[in-house]
N, C-alpha and C positions, 0 to 999 in steps of 0.2 A: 563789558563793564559789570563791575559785582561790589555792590555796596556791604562793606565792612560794619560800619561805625557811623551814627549822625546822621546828616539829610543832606543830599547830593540833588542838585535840579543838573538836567543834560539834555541840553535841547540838541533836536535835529531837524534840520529844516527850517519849517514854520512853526515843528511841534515840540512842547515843555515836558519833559518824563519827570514822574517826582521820587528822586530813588530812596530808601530806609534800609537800614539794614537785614539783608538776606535780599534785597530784589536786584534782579540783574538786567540785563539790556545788552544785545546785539544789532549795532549797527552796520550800512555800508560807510565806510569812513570819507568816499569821492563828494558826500554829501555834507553840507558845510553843518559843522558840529562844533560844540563846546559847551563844558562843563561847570558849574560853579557851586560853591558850597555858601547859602541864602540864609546863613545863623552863624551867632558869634561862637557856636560850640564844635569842636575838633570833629574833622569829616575823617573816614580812610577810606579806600576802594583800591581795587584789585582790577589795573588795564591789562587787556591780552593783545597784543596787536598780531596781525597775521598779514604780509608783506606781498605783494602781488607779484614776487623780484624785484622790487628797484632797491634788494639790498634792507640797510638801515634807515634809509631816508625819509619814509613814513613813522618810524618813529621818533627820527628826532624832531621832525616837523611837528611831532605834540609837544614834544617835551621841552623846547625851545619857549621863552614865557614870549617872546617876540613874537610868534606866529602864532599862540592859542590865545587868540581876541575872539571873547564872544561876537 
């Protein structure tokens, strides 16, 4: 995860990252995650996902608004 633009919070776990632009974050994604943008001001960031072989399926499992509930 690499912060563009605005204020990005992305928790993993138990724990709160507070991201601004230029800071990044590398997670294990098996670990329950999600991200939110905590200001009424336009966020961007830059996701990398890297697939373990199950294909696409980890990515759409972000990118689906149904399955990425804080």
């Amino acid at each position: 995860v690499y912060c563009l633009r605005g204020r990005v919070d992305y928790c993993v776990g138990s724990e709160r990252y507070h991201l601004y632009p230029g800071c990044s974050l590398l997670i294990d994604a098996s670990q329950p995650h999600a991200f939110c943008n905590v200001t009424g001001e336009p966020a961007q960031m830059i996701l990398v996902f890297q697939s373990k072989g199950d294909g696409d399926g980890a990515i759409q499992r972000h990118l689906d608004p149904g399955t990425n509930r804080p």
